[in-house]
N, C-alpha and C positions, 0 to 999 in steps of 0.2 A: 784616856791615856794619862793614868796619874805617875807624875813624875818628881822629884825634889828638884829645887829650883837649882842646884849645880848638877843635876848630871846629864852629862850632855847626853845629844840624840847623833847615832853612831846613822854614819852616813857612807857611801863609796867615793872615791876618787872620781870625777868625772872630765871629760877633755875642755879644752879652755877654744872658744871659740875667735875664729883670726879672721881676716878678710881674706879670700881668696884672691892670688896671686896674680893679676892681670885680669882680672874679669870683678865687675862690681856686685858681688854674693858675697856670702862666707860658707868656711869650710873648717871645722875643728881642727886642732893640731896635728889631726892625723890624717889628714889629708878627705875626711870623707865631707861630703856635703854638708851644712844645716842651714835649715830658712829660717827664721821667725813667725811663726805662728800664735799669735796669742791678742793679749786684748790687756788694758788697763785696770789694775787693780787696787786697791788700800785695804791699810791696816785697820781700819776701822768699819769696811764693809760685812757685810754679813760673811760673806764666808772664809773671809782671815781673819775675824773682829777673836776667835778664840784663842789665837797667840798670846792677846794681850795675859802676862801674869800666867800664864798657860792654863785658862779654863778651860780650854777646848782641844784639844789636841787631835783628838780624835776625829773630830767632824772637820780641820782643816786639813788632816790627811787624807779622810776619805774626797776633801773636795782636789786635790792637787792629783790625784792617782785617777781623777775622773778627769781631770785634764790632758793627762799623761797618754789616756787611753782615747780621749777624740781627738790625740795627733798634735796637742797643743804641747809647742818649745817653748813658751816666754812667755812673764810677765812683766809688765811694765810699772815701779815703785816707786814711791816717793818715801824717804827717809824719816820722817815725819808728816802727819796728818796734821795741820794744825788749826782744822775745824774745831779741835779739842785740846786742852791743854794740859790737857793726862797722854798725848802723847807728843809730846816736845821730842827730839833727840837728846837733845840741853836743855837743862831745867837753866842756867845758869851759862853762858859760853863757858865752850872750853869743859865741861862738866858735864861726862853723858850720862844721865839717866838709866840705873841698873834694870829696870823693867824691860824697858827698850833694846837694850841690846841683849838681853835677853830671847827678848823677841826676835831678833833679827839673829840671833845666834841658831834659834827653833826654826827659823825662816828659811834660812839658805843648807842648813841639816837637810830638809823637808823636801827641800826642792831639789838637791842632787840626788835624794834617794829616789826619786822620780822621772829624774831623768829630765828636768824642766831650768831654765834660765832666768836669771833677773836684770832686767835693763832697767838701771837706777838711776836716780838723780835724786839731788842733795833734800829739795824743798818743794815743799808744798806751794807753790808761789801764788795759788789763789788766794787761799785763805793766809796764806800770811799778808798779803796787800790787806787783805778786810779786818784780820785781826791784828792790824800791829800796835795797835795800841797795848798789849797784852805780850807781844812776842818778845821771845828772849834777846833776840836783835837789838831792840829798841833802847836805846841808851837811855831810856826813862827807866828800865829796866834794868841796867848795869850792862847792855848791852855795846856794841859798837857804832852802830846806826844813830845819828840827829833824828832820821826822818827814813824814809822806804824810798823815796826817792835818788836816795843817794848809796842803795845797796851796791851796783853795779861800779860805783865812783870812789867810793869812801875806802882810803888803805887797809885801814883797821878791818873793817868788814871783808874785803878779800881775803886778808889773810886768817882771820877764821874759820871761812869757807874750806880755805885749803884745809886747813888744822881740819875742819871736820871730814875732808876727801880724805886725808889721811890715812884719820882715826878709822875710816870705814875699810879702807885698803889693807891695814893692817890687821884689822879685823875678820876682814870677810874674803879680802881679795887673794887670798893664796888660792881658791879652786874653781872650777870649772864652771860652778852654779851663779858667778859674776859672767853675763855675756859682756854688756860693756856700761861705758859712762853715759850719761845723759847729762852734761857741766851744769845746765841749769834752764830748767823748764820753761817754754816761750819767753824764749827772753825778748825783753820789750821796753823800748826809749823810755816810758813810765819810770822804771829801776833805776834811770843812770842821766835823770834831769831832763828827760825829754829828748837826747841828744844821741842816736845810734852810734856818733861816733868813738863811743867809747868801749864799745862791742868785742872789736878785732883785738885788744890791750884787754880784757878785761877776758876771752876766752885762752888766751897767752896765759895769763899770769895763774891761771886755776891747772890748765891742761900741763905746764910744764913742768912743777914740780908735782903734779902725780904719776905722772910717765916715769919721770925719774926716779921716785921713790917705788914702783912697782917694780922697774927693772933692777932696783938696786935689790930689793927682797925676796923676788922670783926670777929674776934673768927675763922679762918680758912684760907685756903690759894690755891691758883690757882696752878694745877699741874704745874712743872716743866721738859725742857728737855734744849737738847743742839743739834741742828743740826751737821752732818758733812757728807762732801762730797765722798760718797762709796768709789771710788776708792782709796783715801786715808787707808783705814782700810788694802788695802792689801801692799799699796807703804809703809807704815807706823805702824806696828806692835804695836810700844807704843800709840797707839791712843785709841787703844781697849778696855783696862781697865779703863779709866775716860772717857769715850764716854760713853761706852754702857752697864758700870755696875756701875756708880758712884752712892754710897750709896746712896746722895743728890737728887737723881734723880728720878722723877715721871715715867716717860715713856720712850721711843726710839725713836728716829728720825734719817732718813738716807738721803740722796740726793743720786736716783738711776739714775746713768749715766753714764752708762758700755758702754765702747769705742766699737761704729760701733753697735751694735744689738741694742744699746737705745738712745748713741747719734747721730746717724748715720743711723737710719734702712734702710736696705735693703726690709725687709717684716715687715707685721703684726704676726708673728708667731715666730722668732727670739726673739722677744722684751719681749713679753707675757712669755717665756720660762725662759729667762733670769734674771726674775722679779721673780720668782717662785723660780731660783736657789740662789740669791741674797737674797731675803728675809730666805729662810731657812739656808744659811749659816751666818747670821747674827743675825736672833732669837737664833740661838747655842751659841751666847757669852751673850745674857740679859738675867738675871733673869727671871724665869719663869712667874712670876704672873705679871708683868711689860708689860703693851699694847706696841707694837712696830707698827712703822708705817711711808711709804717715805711722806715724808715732801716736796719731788719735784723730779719732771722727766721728762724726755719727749727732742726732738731733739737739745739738744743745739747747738753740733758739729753744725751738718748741718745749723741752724739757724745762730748761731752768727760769725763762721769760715770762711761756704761759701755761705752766704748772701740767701739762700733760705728757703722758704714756704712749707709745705710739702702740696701735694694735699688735697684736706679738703677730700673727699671719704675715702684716705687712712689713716691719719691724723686721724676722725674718728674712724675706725676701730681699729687700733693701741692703740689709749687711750682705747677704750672697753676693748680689749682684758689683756692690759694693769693692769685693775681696776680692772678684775676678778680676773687674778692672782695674784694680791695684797690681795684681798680678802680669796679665795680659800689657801693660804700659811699660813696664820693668823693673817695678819697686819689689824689691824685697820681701817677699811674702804676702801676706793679701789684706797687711793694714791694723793698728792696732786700735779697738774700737773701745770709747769712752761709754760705758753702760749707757748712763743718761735713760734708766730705765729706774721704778720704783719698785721695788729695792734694787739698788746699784748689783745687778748682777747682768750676766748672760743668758737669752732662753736656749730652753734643749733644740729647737731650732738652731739656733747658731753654733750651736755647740756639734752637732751634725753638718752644718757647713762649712766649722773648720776641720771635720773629720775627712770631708771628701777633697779637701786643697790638699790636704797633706799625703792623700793615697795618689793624687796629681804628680805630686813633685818629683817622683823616679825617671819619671817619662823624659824628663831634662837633665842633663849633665851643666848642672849650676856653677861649678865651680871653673868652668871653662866658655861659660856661656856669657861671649861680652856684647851683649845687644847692646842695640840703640831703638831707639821707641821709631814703628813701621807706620801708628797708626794712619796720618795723612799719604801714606805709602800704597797702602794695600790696598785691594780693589775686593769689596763683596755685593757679590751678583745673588741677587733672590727679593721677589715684593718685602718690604716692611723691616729689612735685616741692615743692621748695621756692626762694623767690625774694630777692634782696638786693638794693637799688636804691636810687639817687638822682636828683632830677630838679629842672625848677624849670621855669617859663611854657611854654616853648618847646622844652624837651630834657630826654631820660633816658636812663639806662644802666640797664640791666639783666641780673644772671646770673640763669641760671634752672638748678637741677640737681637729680636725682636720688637721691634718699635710701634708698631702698626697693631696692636689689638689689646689695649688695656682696659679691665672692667671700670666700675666707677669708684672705687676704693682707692685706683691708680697702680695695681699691680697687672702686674702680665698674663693674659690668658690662659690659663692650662689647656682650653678644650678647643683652642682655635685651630685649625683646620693647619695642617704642616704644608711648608713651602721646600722649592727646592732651591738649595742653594751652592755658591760653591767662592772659594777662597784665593788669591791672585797675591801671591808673597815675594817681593823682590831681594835680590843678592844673596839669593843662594848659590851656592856652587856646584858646582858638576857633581855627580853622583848621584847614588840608590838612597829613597830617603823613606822612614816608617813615618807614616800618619798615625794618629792616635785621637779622633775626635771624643768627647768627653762630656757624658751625662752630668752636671752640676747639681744637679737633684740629690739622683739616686747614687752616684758618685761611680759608674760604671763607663769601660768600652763602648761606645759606639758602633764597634767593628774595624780593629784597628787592620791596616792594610799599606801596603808599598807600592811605588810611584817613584822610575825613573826620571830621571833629570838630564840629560845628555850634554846640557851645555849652561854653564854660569848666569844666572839671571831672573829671571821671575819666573816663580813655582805655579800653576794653577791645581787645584784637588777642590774635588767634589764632593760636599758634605750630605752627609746622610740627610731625609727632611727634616726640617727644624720648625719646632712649633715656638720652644720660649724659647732657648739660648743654652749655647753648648759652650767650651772650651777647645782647642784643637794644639796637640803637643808636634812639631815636626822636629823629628832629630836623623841625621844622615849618617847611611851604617857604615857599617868599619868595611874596608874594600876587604 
């Protein structure tokens, strides 16, 4: 796709995604549903690396249109790569870089012609801690920054940041291919002297004047959140309240990479569990109507520590089961997964895994669905099954899987022998209710079937045999 570096790429209008109103989902302007579907990406991986200067055009549209088409809503960006220093946003603060926003002009073109979202955040905060000797920040630099430790603290560097939320707002933030903010990637006492308490001020001072300047230039403004790295909420107790209840704050976002079960698996069944336990003990500290949701997961340890690949068979499997339980607990879609794969990409496995959550998600009226996580709730009856669930008056989600028969690779059986099993879901309410059990595989009905309820309270239903692990949609019909 050769193109002159000024003419733009003609794109449609698409709708601007909001929190839905009383229930913690979102739902476009227009009242319809949307989840989050997608996975972690950069400007410098293989298959966005031809933005840059626009060598490629061609090959990142066919990969974004491949995305569009396995169900996938959202990417998750960082504004800068700065593994490299060909792509700074600012060569200089305050100075953006004409390539770059070039880039990101072809970016979000690309991505409303698709039909796809970007959950953005300002920095690269990895490689900037490791390159800061070299970042524009670094007041060695002409920068604002003494030191990296003092990004979070230092006035001058706030206000930068803002200046670059800005610039980005004014640039990009007029359409619907912005879903929301991400203020600033795991944020971590590292950034601000060791000392969390400068977290709850320091996500104030970035989120309020970009509210303000979005509703000053559109009449409205792109949900806001603040990542941070899970393990940290238990190493670090003051994180919790300006993390994951700041007034200012739209939604929840977590980085799930709990030592050895997720950075590290051993199985597909560990991971999945621990996803389930993690998200319910972190929906217990956000406000209830407030969508929560991991923002990245998946083998880092193993990846980046001791330089391996995890099998794609397993790999596969792992993120499936992965996205359920992210799903099935009450987060927001089924998780946004860090490749952590050589070459940073997705396999056609998963890429088919998020095809089948997304052909799921009808089965539930999201926008009205205010769960609370059921899973120490719910009662599942069958040898070797275990269940993760949330639900609330009128609707539940439910995985249901199989513990009891893993090969020696640490995936789950295909050829073990089906049990029977069946489902016990409390606070439902009176009424006629459709079941919907849910092939995760093959992404099919089970045999979907109705089941009166005559009186408020706990639902039982009988699941078809289950050899590895299914999903079950219950939604109560209109009288």
């Amino acid at each position: 796709m050769s193109r002159r570096r000024e003419e733009p790429i003609q794109a449609p209008e698409i709708s601007w995604i909001e929190v839905s109103p009383g229930a913690p989902y979102f739902q476009t302007d227009r009242g319809e549903s949307w989840t989050p579907i997608g996975q972690n990406d950069a400007i410098t991986w293989p298959d966005l690396e031809g933005l840059f200067r626009r060598r490629g055009l061609e090959g990142v549209e066919r990969y974004l249109a491949n995305l569009a088409a396995h169900g996938v809503t959202c990417l998750r960006l960082m504004l800068e790569y700065a593994q490299d220093r060909n792509r700074y946003l600012e060569r200089r603060v305050g100075e953006f870089h004409p390539p770059m926003v070039q880039l990101w002009d072809d970016l979000f073109a690309l991505c409303a012609r698709h039909g796809l979202r970007i959950l953005l955040t300002p920095f690269d905060t990895f490689w900037t801690w490791l390159k800061w000797k070299r970042h524009p920040y670094n007041r060695a630099n002409g920068g604002p920054s003494r030191r990296r430790t003092e990004m979070l603290t230092c006035r001058k560097t706030r206000e930068a940041i803002v200046r670059r939320l800005l610039f980005a707002t004014e640039r990009w933030g007029g359409g619907g291919a912005l879903f929301a903010w991400d203020l600033w990637n795991e944020i971590h006492p590292a950034y601000g002297g060791g000392d969390p308490g400068c977290f709850a001020e320091f996500i104030a001072e970035l989120s309020e004047p970009l509210r303000r300047r979005e509703i000053e230039l559109y009449g409205r403004a792109h949900p806001q959140t603040v990542s941070i790295f899970g393990p940290l909420l238990l190493e670090c107790p003051g994180a919790v309240e300006p993390v994951l209840r700041h007034p200012a704050l739209d939604f929840h976002s977590i980085h799930l990479y709990e030592q050895g079960t997720i950075d590290h698996p051993r199985n597909t069944v560990e991971a999945a569990l621990a996803v389930g336990r993690l998200i319910r003990e972190a929906m217990s500290e956000v406000p209830p109507e407030r969508p929560f949701l991991d923002s990245e997961h998946g083998p880092i340890h193993l990846y980046k520590d001791h330089h391996r690949t995890l099998p794609e068979p397993f790999d596969d499997e792992y993120f499936r089961h992965m996205q359920w339980a992210h799903l099935a607990s009450g987060g927001a879609g089924g998780g946004m997964r860090w490749p952590n794969r050589h070459p940073h990409c997705l396999t056609s496995g998963m890429r088919e895994a998020q095809k089948r959550l997304a052909d799921f998600l009808p089965l539930i009226d999201w926008p009205r669905f205010r769960r609370r996580n059921l899973t120490h709730e719910i009662e599942v009856r069958g040898r070797g099954c275990v269940g993760i669930a949330c639900g609330d008056e009128a609707q539940a989600v439910a995985w249901v899987l199989r513990v009891d028969r893993l090969d020696r690779k640490g995936r789950v059986r295909r050829d073990a022998k089906p049990v029977e099993a069946s489902l016990t879901i409390p606070g439902l309410g009176a009424g006629r209710y459709r079941v919907t059990p849910w092939d995760t595989v093959e992404g099919r009905c089970l045999g979907c079937f109705e089941v009166g309820h005559p009186e408020a309270g706990t639902l039982t239903v009988t699941l078809p045999p289950l050899r590895t692990d299914m999903a079950v949609a219950v939604r109560r019909m209109a009288d």
